[in-house]
C-alpha positions in Angstrom: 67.0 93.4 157.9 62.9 92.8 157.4 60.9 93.5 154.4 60.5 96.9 153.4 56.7 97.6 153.1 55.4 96.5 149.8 54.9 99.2 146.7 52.1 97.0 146.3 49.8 94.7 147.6 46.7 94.1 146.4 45.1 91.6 149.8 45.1 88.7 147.9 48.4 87.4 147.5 50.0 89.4 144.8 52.8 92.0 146.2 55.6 94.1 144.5 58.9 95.0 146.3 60.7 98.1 145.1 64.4 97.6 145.8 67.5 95.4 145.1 66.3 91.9 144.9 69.8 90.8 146.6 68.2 92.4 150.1 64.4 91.1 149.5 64.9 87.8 148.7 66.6 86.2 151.7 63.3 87.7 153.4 60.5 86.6 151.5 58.2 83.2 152.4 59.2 80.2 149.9 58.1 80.4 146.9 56.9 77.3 144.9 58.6 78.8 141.0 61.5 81.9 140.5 60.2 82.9 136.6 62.1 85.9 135.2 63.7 87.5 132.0 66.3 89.6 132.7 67.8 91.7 130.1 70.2 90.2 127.8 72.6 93.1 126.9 76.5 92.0 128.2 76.0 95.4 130.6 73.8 93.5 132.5 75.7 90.0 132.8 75.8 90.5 137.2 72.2 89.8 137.0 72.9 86.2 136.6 75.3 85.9 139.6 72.6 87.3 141.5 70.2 85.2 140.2 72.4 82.4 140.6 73.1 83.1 144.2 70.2 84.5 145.7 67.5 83.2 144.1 67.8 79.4 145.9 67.6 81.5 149.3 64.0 82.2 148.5 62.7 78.6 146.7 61.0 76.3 148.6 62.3 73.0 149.0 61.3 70.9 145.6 60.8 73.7 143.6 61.7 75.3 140.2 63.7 78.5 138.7 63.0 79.4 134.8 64.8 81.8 133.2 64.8 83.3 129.9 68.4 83.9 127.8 70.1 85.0 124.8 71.5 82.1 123.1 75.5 83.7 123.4 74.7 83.6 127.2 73.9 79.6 127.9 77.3 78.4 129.2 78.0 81.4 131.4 74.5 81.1 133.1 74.3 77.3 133.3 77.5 77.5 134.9 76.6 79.9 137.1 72.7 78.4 138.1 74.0 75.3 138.9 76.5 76.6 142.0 73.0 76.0 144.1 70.4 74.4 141.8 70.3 70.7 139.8 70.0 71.3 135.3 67.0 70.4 134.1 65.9 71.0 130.8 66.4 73.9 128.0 63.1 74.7 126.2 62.9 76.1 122.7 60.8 79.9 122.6 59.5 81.0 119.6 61.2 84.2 117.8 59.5 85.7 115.0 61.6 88.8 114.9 64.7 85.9 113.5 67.8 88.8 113.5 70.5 88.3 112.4 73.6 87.6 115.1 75.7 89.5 113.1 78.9 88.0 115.6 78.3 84.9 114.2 76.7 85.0 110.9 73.9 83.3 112.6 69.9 83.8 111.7 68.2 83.4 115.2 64.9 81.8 114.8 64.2 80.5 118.3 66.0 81.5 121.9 66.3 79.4 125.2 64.7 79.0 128.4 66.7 77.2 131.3 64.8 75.1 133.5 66.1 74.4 137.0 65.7 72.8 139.8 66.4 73.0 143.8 66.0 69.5 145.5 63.8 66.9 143.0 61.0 69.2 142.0 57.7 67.1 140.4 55.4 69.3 137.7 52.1 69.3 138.2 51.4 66.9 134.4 53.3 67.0 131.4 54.2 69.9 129.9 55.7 70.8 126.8 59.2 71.9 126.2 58.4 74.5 123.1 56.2 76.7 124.2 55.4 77.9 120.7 52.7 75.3 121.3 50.7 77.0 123.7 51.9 80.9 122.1 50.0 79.6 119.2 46.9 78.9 120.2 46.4 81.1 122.6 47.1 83.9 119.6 49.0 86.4 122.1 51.3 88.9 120.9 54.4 90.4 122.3 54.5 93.5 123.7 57.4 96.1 124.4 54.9 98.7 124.8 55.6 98.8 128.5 59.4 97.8 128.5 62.2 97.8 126.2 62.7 94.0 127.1 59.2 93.0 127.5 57.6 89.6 127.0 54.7 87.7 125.5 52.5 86.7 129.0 51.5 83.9 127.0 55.2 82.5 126.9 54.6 82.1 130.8 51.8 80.3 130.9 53.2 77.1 130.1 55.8 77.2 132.8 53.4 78.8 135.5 50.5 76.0 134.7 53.1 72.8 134.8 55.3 73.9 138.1 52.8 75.6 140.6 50.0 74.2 141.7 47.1 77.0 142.2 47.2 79.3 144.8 51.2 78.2 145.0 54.1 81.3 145.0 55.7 83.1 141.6 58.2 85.5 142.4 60.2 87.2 139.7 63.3 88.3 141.3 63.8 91.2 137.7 59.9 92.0 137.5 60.2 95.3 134.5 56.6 95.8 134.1 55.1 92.7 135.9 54.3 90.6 133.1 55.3 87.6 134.8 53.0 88.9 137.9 49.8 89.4 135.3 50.7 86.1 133.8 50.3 84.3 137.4 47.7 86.5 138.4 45.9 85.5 135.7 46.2 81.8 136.4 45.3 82.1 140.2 48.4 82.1 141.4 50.1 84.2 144.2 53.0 86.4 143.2 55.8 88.3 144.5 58.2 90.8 142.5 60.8 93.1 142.8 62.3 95.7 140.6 65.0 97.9 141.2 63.5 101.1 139.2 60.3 103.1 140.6 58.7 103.7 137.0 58.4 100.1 136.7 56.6 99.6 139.8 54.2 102.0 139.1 53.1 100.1 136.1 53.3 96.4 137.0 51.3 97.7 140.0 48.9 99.4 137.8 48.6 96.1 135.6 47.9 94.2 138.2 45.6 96.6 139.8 43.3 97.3 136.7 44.1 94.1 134.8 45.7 95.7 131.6 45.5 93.0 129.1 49.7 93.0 127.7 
């Protein structure tokens, strides 16, 4: 199998895929960072075994995969990201919302995000492992305006900036409404996504087509 023909592509390096990121991914150029949130709901736990499995297919040699995660979800995905890829570091996210986990009489005030690695992958400079830092003074909000699941584009700036040099590859393998494609657009990098539902195309395309500041 080839690449379909992209939903999207605006000439300049940015492209959207709409499909099952298990058939795209074993076809796309190396990519330099795999940065993606997938939902966290136990209905969706197969995400991770994909992400686990065919994500390292598409990573360049030396390169990084960050995910996002709920806390309840950290053994079963570390287990299953490092079948293929070396543990790197967990960094702290800020929550404002802080719910309750009910489960566990627990009041959540700050989720992961799992760094790894495929070969010995180098950042770009230091970077920071909380990346309420940066959310903070760059003063951007979260938005689920355009997804149920959706996330801050500042909470990817931190990762994009430190593990991808400019003009290097972001591919999010879960892309929703291309935040993660906005995010590296907006820090001249190239990008690649796939998402499985239509609607969702239609509107990370639009975003990155128009700009839409979310």
């Amino acid at each position: 199998m080839s690449l379909p023909e992209p939903y999207y592509d605006d000439g300049g390096g940015r492209v959207i895929y709409h499909g099952d990121c298990r058939t795209i991914l074993p076809h796309l150029p190396k990519v330099d960072l795999v940065l993606t949130d997938p939902p966290y709901p136990k209905q969706y736990d197969h995400v991770w075994d994909i992400l686990a499995d065919c994500a390292p297919i598409a990573m360049a040699d030396n390169s990084y995969l960050v995910t996002f995660l709920g806390h309840y979800q950290l053994p079963r995905v570390m287990d299953a990201l490092r079948r293929h890829l070396k543990y790197i570091w967990c960094v702290t996210l800020p929550n404002n919302n802080q719910p309750i986990m009910h489960g566990y009489s627990v009041k959540c005030c700050w989720k992961p995000c799992l760094v790894f690695g495929k070969g010995h992958p180098k950042a770009t400079r230091i970077w920071f492992d909380n990346f309420m830092l940066r959310t903070q003074t760059k003063g951007w909000r979260r938005s689920q305006k355009l997804h149920h699941w959706g996330q801050s584009a500042s909470l990817l700036f931190e990762p994009i900036d430190a593990f991808v040099a400019e003009q290097g590859m972001v591919c999010d393998p879960f892309a929703g409404s291309g935040t993660t494609l906005w995010a590296a657009k907006k820090h001249n990098r190239r990008c690649i996504g796939i998402e499985i539902e239509e609607r969702y195309c239609e509107i990370a395309a639009n975003r990155l087509a128009q700009g839409v500041l979310f």
